[in-house]
C-alpha positions in Angstrom: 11.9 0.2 -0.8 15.2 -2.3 -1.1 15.7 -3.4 -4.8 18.3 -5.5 -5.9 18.8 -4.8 -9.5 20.2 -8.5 -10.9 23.2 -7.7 -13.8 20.6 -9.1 -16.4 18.8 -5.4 -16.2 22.0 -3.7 -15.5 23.4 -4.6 -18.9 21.3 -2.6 -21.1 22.2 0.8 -21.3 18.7 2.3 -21.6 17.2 -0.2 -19.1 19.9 0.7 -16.8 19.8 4.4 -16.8 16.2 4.6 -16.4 16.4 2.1 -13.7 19.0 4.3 -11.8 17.3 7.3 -13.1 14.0 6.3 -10.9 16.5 5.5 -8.2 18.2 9.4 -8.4 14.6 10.2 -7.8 14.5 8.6 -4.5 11.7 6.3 -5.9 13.1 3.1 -4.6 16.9 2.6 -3.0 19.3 -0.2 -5.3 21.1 -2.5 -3.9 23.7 -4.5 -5.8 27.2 -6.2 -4.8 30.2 -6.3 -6.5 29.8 -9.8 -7.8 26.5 -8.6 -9.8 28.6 -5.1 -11.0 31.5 -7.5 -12.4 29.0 -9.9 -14.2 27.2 -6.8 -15.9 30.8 -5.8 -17.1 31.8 -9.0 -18.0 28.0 -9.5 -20.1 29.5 -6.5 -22.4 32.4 -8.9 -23.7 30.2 -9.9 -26.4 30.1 -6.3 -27.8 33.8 -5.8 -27.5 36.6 -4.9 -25.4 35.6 -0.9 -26.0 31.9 -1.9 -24.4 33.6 -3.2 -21.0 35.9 -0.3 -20.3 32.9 1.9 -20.5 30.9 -0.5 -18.3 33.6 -0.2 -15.8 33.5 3.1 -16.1 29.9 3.0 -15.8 30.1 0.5 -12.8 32.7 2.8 -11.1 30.0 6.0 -11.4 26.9 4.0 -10.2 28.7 2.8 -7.1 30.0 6.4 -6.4 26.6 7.8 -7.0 24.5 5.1 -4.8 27.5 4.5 -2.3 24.7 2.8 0.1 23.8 0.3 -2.7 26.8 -1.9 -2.2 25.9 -4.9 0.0 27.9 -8.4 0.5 26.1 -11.1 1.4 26.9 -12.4 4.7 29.0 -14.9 5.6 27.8 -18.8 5.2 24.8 -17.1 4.2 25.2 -18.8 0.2 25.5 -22.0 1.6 22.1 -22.6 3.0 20.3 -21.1 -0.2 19.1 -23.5 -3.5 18.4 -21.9 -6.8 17.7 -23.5 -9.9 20.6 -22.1 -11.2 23.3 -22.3 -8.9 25.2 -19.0 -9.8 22.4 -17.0 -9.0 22.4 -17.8 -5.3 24.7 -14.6 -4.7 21.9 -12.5 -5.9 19.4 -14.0 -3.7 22.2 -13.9 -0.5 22.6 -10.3 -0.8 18.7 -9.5 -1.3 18.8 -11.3 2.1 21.5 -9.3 3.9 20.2 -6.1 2.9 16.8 -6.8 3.6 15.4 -6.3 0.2 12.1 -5.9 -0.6 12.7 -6.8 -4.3 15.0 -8.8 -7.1 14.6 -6.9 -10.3 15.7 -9.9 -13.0 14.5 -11.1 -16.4 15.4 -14.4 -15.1 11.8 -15.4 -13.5 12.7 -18.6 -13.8 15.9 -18.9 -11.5 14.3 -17.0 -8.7 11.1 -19.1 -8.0 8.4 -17.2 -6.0 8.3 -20.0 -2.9 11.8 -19.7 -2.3 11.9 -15.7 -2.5 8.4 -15.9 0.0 10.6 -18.0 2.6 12.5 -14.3 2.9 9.7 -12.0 2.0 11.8 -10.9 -1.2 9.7 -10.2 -4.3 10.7 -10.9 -8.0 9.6 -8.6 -10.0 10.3 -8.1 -13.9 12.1 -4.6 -14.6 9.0 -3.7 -17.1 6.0 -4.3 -14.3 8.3 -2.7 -11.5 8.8 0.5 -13.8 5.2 0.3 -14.6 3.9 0.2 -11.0 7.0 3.2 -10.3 5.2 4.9 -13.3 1.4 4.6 -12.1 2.9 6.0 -8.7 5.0 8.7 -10.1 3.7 9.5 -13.5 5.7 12.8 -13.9 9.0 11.7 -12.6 9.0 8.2 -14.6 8.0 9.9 -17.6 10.4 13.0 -17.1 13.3 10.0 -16.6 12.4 8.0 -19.6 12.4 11.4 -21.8 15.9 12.1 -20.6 17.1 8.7 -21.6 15.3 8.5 -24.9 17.0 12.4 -25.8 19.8 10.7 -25.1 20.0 7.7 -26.8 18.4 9.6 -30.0 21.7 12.2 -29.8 24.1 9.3 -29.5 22.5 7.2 -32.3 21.7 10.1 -34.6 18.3 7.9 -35.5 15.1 9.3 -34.5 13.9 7.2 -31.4 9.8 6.9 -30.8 9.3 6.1 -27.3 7.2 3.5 -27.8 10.5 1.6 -30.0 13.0 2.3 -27.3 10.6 1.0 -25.0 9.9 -2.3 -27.0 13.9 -2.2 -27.6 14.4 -2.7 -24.0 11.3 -5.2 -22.9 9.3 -2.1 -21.4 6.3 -2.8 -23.2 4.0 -2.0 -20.4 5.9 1.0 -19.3 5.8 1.7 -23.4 2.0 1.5 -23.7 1.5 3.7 -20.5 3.8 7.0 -21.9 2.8 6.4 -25.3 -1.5 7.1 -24.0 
């Protein structure tokens, strides 16, 4: 399965590694372009100049480790597409050109389902995709999620619940199902 991961659930660090944890997995293969990696750096401004080095950094070791995930859209492709929001219409072109299965976005609203049908793309929500990833894959989700929870507990020095990080990141579904 072809996922385009939209920069809206690239942006949050916990989201975003368990996303690309799954994807280390081989549970599904991303697919992102460099347009979509620069508007997840650029997202970080509001946290500080520190936050966007690091997401270039972290841009730079995503597209090393999931070389295949880059994708441009092709040409004059853009130009026949209508979104809602016009500066989405990228994400939607390169879904097309790599023959993607999926969007992942919070943005439900500026990929309407009719328009993604005409190009048999899905939008799903990054919560319902990880659950359905999950209820497929129950070890390896959960095994990913641990990983990224010990890890944001050691950086953060807090304790961190699973059920909390989850909530944190608008996993409640995904939440509910590893906290059973």
């Amino acid at each position: 399965m072809r996922v385009v991961l939209d920069a809206c659930v690239l942006y949050p660090t916990v989201l975003r590694e368990i996303l690309l944890g799954v994807a280390r997995a081989g549970l599904y293969d991303p697919v992102w372009s460099d347009r979509i990696l620069r508007e997840w750096v650029l997202a970080t401004a509001k946290i500080g100049p520190a936050a966007q080095e690091i997401a270039r950094g972290d841009a730079a070791l995503a597209k090393a480790a999931f070389p295949r995930a880059l994708q441009e859209a092709q040409p004059n492709i853009e130009a026949k597409l209508s979104l809602p929001d016009a500066n989405d219409i990228h994400v939607l072109a390169v879904a097309i050109s790599a023959h993607a299965d999926a969007i992942v976005t919070f943005n439900a609203q500026d990929f309407p389902r009719p328009v993604l049908a005409e190009w048999q793309i899905e939008r799903r929500d990054p919560d319902g995709f990880l659950w359905e990833l999950h209820s497929r894959h129950p070890q390896t989700v959960a095994q990913i999620v641990e990983g990224v929870r010990a890890t944001a507990q050691r950086l953060s020095g807090q304790p961190m619940p699973i059920k909390a990080l989850m909530k944190r990141v608008q996993l409640h579904r995904l939440g509910k199902a590893l906290s059973a």
